[in-house]
DSSP file (Angstrom, degrees, kcal/mol; ACC not computed):
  #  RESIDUE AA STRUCTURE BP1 BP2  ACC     N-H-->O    O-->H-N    N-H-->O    O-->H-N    TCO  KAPPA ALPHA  PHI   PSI    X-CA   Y-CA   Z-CA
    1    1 A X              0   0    0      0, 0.0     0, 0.0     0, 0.0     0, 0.0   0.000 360.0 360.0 360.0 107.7   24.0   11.1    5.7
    2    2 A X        +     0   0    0      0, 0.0     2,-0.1     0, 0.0     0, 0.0  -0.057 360.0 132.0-118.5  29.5   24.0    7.3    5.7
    3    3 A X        -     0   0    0      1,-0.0     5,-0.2     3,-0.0     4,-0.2  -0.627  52.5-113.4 -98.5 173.2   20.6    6.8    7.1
    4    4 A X    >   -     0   0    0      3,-0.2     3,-0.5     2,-0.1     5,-0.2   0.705  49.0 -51.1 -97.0 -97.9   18.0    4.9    6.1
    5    5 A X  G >  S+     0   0    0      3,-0.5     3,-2.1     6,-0.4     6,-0.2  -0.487 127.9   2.6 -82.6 171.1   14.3    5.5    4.7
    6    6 A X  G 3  S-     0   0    0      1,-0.2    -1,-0.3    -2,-0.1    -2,-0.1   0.479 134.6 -67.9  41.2  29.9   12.1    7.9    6.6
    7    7 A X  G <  S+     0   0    0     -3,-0.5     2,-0.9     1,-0.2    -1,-0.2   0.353  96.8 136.8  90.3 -20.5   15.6    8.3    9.0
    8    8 A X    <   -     0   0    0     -3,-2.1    -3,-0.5    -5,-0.2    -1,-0.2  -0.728  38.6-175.3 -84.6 119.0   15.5    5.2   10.2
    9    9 A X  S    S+     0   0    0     -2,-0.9    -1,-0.2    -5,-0.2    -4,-0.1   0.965  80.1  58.4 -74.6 -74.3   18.7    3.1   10.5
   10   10 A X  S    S+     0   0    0     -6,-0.1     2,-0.5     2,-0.1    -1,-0.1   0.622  91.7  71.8 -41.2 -46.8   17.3   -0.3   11.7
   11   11 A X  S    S-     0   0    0     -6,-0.2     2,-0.5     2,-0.0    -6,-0.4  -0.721  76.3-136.5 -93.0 141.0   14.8   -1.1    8.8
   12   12 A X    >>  -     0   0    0     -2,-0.5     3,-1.6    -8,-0.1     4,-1.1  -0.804  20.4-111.2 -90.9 133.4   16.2   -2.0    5.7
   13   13 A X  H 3> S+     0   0    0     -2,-0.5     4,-1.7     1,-0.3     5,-0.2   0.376 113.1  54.9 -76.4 -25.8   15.0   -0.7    2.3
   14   14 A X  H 3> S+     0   0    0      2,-0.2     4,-2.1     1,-0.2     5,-0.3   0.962 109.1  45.8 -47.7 -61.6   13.5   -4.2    1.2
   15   15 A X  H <> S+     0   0    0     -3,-1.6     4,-0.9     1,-0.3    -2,-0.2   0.861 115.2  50.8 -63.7 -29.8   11.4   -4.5    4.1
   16   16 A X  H >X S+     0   0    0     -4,-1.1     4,-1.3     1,-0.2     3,-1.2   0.984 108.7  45.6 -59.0 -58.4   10.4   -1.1    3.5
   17   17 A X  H 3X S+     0   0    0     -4,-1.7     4,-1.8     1,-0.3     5,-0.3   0.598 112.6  53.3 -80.5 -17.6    9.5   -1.3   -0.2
   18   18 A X  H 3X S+     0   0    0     -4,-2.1     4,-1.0     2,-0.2    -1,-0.3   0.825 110.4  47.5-107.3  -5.8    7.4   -4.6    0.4
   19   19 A X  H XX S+     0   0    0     -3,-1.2     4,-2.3    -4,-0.9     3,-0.7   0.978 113.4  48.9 -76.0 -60.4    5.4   -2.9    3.2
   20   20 A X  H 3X S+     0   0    0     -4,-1.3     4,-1.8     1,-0.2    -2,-0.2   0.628 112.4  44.3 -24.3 -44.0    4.9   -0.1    1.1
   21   21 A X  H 3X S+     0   0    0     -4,-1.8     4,-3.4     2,-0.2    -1,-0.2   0.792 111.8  58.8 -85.5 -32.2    3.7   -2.2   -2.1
   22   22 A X  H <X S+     0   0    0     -4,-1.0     4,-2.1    -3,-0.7     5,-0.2   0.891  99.6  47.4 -62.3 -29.3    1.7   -4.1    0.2
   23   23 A X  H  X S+     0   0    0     -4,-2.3     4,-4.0     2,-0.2     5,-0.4   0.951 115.7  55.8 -66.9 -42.4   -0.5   -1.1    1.7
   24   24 A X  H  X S+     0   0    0     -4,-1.8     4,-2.6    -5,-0.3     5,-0.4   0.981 110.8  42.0 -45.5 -46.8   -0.7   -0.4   -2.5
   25   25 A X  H  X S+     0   0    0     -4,-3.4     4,-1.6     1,-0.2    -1,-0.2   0.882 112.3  53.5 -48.8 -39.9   -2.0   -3.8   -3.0
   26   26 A X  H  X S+     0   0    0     -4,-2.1     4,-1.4     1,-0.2    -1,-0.2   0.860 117.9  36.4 -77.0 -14.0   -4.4   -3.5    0.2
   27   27 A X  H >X S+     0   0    0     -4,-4.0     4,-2.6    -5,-0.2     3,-0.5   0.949 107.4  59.5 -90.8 -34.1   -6.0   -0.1   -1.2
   28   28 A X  H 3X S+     0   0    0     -4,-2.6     4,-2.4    -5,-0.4    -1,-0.2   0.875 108.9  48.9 -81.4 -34.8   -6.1   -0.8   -4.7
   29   29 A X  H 3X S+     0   0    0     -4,-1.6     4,-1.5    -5,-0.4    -1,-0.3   0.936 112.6  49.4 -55.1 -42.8   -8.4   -4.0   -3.5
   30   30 A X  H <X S+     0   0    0     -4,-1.4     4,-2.7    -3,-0.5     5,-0.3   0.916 111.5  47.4 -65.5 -34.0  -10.6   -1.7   -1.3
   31   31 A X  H  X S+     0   0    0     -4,-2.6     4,-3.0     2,-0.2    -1,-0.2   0.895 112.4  44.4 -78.8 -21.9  -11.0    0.5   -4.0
   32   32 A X  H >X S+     0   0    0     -4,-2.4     3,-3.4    -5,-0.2     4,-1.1   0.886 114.2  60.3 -75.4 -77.5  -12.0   -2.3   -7.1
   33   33 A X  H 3X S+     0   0    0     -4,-1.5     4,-2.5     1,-0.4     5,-0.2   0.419 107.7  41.3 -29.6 -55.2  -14.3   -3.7   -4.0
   34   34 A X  H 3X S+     0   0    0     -4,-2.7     4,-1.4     1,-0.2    -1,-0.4   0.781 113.8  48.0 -83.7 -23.3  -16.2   -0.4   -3.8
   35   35 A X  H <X S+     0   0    0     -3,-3.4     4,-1.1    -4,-3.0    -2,-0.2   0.915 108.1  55.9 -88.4 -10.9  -16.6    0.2   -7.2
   36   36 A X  H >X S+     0   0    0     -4,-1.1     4,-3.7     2,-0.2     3,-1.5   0.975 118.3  37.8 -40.8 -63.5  -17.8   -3.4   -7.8
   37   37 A X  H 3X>S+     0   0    0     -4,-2.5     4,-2.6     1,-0.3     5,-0.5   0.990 107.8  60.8 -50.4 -44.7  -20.4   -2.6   -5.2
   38   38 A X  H 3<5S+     0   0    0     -4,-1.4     4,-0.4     1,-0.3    -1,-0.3   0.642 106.2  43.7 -70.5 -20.2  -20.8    0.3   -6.1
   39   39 A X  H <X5S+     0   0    0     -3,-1.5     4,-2.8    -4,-1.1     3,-0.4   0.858 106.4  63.4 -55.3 -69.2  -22.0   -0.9   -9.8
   40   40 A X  H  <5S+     0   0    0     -4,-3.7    -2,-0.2     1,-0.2    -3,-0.1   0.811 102.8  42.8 -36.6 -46.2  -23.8   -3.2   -8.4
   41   41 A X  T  <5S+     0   0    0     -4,-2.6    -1,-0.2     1,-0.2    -2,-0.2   0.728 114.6  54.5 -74.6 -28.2  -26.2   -0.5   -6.5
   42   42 A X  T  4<       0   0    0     -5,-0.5    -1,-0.2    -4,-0.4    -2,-0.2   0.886 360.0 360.0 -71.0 -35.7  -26.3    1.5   -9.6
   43   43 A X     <        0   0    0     -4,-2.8    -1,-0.2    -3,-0.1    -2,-0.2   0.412 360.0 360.0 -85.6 360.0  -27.6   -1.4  -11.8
């Protein structure tokens, strides 16, 4: 079994891992964003 992540042949494991770290990146922003606010409405 030589395929690649999720099955997929085509994409290659870089391009995988840096979409993947990017989505981390984009949630981990949302999430400081709402508890910033979210301080904010408490204070």
């Amino acid at each position: 079994m030589s395929s690649g992540f999720l099955g997929i042949n085509d994409v290659p494991l870089v391009f995988t891992l840096s979409v993947l770290i990017s989505f981390i990146l984009v949630f981990y922003i949302l999430v400081y964003t709402l508890i910033q606010r979210g301080r904010g409405l408490c204070a």
